[in-house]
C-alpha positions in Angstrom: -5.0 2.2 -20.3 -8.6 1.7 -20.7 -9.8 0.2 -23.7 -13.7 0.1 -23.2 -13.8 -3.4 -23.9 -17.5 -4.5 -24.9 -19.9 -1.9 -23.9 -20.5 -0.8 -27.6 -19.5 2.9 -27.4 -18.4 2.7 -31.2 -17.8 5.5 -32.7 -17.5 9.6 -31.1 -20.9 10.8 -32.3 -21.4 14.1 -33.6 -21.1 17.5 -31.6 -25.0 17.8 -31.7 -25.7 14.5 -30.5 -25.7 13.6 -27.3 -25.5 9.9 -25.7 -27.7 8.5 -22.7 -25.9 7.3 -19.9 -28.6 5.4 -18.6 -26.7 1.8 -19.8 -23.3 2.5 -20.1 -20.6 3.2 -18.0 -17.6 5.0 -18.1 -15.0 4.4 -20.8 -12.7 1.4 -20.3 -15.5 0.0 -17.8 -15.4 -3.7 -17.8 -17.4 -5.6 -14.9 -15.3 -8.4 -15.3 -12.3 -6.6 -15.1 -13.5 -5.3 -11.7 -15.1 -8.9 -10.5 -11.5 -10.6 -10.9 -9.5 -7.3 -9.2 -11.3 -8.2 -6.5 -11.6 -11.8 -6.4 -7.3 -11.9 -6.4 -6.6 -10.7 -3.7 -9.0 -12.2 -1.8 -8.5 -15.5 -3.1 -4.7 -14.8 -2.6 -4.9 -14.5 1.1 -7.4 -17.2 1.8 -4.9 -19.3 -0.3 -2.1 -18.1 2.3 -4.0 -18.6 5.2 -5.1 -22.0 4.6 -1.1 -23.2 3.9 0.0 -21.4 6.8 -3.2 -23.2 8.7 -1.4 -27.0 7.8 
């Protein structure tokens, strides 16, 4: 469930006003979140690799 951790959305705003999107991303976006989704697996199977290498 995404949570919008950190990219200051605050509060809904009111139905007249509207809010850029030039800086923020979608709700529950987190670039960290995404960095280390990626890095897993990928560290996972280098990790695997290298035991199976020895």
């Amino acid at each position: 469930m995404p949570v919008g951790i950190g990219i200051g959305r605050g509060d809904p705003l009111r139905p007249a006003v509207t809010r850029t999107s030039r800086f923020s991303g979608p709700d529950g976006f987190h670039p960290g979140a995404l960095w280390l989704a990626a890095a897993v697996p990928l560290l996972a199977t280098v990790l695997l690799v290298v035991r199976l290498a020895a």
